[in-house]
C-alpha positions as CSV (number, residue, x, y, z in Angstrom):
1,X,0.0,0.0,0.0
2,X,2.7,2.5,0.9
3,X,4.5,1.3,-2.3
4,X,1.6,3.1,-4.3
5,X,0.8,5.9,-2.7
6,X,4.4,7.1,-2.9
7,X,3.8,5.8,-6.3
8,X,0.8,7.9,-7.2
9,X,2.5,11.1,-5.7
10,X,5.7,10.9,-7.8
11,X,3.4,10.3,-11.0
12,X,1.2,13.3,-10.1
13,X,4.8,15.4,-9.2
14,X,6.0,14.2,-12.6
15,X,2.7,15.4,-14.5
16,X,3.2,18.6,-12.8
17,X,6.6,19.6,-14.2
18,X,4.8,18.4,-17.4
19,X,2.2,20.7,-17.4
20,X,4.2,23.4,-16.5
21,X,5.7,23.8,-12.9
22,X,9.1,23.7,-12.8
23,X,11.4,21.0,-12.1
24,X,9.0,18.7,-9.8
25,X,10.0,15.8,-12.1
26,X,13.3,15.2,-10.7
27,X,11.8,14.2,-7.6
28,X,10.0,11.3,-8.9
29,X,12.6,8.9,-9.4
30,X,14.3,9.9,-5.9
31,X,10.3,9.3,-4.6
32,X,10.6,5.4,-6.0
33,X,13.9,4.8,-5.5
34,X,12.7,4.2,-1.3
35,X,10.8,1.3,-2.9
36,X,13.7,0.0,-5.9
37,X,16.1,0.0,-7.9
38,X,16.8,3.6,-9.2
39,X,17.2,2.2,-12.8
40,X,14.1,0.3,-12.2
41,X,12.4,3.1,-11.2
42,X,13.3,5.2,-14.2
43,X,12.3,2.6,-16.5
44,X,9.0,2.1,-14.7
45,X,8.2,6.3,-14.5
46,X,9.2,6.8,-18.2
47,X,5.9,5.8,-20.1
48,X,4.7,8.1,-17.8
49,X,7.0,10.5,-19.0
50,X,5.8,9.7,-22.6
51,X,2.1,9.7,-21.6
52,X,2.2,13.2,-19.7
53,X,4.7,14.4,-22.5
54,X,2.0,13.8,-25.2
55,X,-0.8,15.4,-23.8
56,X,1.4,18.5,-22.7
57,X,2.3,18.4,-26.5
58,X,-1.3,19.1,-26.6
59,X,-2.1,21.3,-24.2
60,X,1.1,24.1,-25.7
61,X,1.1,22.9,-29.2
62,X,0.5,26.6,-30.2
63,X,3.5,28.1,-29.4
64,X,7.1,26.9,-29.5
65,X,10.4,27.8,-30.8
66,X,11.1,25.8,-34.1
67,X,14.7,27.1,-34.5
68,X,15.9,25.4,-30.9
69,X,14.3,22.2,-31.3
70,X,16.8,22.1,-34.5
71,X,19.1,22.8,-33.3
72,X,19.2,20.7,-29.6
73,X,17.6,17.6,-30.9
74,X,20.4,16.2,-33.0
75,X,22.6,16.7,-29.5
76,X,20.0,15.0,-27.4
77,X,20.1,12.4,-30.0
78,X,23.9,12.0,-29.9
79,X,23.6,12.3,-25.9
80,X,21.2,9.5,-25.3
81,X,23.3,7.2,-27.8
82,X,26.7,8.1,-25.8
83,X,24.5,7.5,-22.1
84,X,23.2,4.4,-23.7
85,X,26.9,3.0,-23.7
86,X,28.5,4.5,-20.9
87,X,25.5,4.1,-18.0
88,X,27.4,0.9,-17.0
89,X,30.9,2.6,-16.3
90,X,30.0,6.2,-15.8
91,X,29.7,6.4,-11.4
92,X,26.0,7.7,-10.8
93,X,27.6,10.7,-8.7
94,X,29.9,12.2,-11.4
95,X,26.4,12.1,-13.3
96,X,24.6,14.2,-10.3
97,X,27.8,16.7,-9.8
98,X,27.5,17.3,-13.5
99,X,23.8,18.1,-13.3
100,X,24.5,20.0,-10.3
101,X,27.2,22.3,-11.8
102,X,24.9,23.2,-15.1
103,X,22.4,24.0,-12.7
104,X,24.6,26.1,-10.7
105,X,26.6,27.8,-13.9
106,X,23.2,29.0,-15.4
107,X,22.3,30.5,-11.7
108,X,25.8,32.2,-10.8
109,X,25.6,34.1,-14.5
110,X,21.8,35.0,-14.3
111,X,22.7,36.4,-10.6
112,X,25.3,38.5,-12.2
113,X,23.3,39.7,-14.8
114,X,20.1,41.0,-12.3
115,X,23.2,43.1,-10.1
116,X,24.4,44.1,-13.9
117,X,24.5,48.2,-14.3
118,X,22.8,47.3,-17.6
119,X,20.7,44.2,-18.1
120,X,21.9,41.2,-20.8
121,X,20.4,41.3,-24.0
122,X,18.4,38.0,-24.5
123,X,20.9,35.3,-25.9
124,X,20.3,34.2,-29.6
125,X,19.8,30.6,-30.6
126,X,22.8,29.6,-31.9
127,X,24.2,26.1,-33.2
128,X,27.3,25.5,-31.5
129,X,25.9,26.0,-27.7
130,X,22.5,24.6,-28.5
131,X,24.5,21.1,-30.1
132,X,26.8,20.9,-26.6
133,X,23.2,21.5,-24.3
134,X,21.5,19.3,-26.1
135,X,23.9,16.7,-26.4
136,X,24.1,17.0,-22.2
137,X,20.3,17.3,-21.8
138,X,20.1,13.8,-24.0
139,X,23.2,12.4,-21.8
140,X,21.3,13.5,-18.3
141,X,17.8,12.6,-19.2
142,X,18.9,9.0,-20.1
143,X,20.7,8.1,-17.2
144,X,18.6,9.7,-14.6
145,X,15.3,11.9,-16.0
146,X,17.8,15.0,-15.3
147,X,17.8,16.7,-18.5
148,X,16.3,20.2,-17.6
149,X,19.2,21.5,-16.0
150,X,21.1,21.7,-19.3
151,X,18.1,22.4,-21.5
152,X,17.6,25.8,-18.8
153,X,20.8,26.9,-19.1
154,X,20.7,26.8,-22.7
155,X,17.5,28.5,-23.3
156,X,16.4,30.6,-20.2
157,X,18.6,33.0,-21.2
158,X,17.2,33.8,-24.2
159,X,14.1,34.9,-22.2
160,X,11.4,33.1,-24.3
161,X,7.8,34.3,-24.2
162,X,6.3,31.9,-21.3
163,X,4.0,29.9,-23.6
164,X,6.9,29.7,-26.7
165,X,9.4,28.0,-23.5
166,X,6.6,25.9,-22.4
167,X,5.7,24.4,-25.6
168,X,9.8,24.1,-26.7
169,X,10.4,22.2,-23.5
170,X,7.5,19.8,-23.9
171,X,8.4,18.6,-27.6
172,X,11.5,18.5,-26.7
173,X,11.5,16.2,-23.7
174,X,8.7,14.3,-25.7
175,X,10.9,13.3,-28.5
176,X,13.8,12.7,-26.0
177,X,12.0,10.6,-23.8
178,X,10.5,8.6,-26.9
179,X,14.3,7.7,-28.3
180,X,15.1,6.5,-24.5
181,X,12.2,3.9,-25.0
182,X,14.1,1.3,-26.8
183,X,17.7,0.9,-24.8
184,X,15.6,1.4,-21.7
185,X,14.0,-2.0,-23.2
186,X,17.1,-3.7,-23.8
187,X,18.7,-2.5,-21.0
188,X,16.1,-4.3,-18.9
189,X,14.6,-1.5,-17.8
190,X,11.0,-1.6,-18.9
191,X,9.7,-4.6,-18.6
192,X,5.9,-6.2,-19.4
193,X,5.2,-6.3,-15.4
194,X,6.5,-2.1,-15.1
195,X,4.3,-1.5,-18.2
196,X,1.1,-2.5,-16.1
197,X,2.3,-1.0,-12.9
198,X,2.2,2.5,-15.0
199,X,-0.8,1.6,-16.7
200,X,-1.9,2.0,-13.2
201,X,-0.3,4.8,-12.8
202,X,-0.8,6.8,-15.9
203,X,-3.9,8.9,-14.2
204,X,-2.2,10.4,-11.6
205,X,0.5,11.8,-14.2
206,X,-2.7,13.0,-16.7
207,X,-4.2,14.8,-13.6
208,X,-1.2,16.5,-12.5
209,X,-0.3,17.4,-16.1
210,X,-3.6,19.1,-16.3
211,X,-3.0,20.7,-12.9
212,X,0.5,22.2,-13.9
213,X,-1.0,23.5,-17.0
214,X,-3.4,25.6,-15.0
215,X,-1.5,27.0,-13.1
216,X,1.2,27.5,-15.5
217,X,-0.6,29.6,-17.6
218,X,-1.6,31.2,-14.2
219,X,1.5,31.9,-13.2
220,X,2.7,35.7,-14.4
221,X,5.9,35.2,-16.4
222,X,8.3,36.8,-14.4
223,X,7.4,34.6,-11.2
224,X,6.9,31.6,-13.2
225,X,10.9,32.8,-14.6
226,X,11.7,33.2,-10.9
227,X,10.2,29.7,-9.7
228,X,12.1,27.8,-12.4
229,X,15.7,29.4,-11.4
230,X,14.5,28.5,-7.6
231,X,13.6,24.9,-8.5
232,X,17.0,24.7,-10.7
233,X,18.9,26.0,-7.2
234,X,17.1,23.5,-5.1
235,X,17.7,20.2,-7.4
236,X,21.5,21.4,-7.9
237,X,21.8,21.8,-4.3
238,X,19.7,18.2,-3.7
239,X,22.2,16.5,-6.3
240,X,25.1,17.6,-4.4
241,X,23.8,16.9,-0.7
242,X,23.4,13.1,-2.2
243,X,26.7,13.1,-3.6
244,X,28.4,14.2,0.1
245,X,26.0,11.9,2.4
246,X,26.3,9.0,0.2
């Protein structure tokens, strides 16, 4: 019993960050992990991923930035194939301190800038950043649903409309966690018995997608901004608390 309520709760945090809030996802697998195997866990929370992923697609599928998701997916790509091979060797902490010192590289810079005389000029999209965050959001996400800290510091600072970042985030994490399906499947990840477990599952994550959306679109844009640098200082900081206690 205790197994699914902490269950139902990680789905619902995970549809959530779907739909909108910031960052709640990365808790889910932490969430699980009391109950199994972390790799277990990702496997059995990523058709939820897909299923909250598709119907976020949906719920922002006006508005997105065409130019970033051409120029990040072909790095994601590359990143899940080089995370598909090296999740065996590569230690699970040097994974977390990377994710932790994105996180925290985006936040030291975006600190600067608000003390700044004058402020930044929004960042342009450009090919040879967007390749290297992409490439580390694909490497992340595989290994440990971790991807947004390298997709945020690629993208918040080109201060986005709300609704344009919402929608790039969601078709790209859609498509990213689609490619992870098949290694997750020979990796043993997903198996026939996780499928129905998330079956179960998969209504929790819808209702917490919708929930997120709400209150996404809500949210005025420069607290929604706020809450997602908050979020990104709080899972950098969780990341590297697990890192020392372990």
């Amino acid at each position: 019993m205790e197994f699914w309520i902490v269950a139902a709760l990680a789905a619902y945090m995970m549809g959530l960050s779907k739909g909108g809030v910031p960052m709640l996802a990365m808790l889910s697998v932490p969430l699980m992990s009391l109950f199994m195997d972390p790799a277990m866990a990702a496997g059995l929370l990523l058709p939820l991923y897909i299923i909250a992923d598709w119907y976020a697609v949906y719920l922002f599928r006006k508005a997105f930035s065409v130019r970033n998701l051409k120029i990040m997916l072909p790095g994601a790509v590359a990143g899940i194939i080089a995370a598909y091979f090296a999740v065996t060797v590569v230690p699970g902490d040097a994974i977390k301190l990377l994710v932790a010192g994105i996180g925290i590289y985006y936040l030291v810079g975006s600190v600067r800038g608000r003390f700044a005389r004058t402020e930044p000029a929004p960042r342009e999209a450009d090919v040879p950043r967007g390749l290297v965050w992409g490439t580390l959001a694909g490497f992340t996400s595989y290994i440990s649903h971790a991807g947004g800290p390298p997709f945020q510091a690629y993208v918040l600072p080109q201060r986005l409309d709300k609704m344009v970042y919402l929608g790039t985030v969601t078709i790209f994490f859609s498509v990213v966690n689609l490619l992870k399906m098949p290694p997750y499947v020979l990796a043993g990840q997903i198996t026939w018995e996780s499928l129905m477990e998330a079956a179960r599952l998969a209504p929790f994550a819808l209702a917490g997608a919708w929930s997120g959306a709400r209150v996404a679109r809500w949210l005025p844009e420069k607290l929604f901004y706020l809450l997602v640098e908050v979020a990104l200082a709080v899972v950098s900081a969780k990341l590297i608390w697990e890192v020392v206690v372990g």
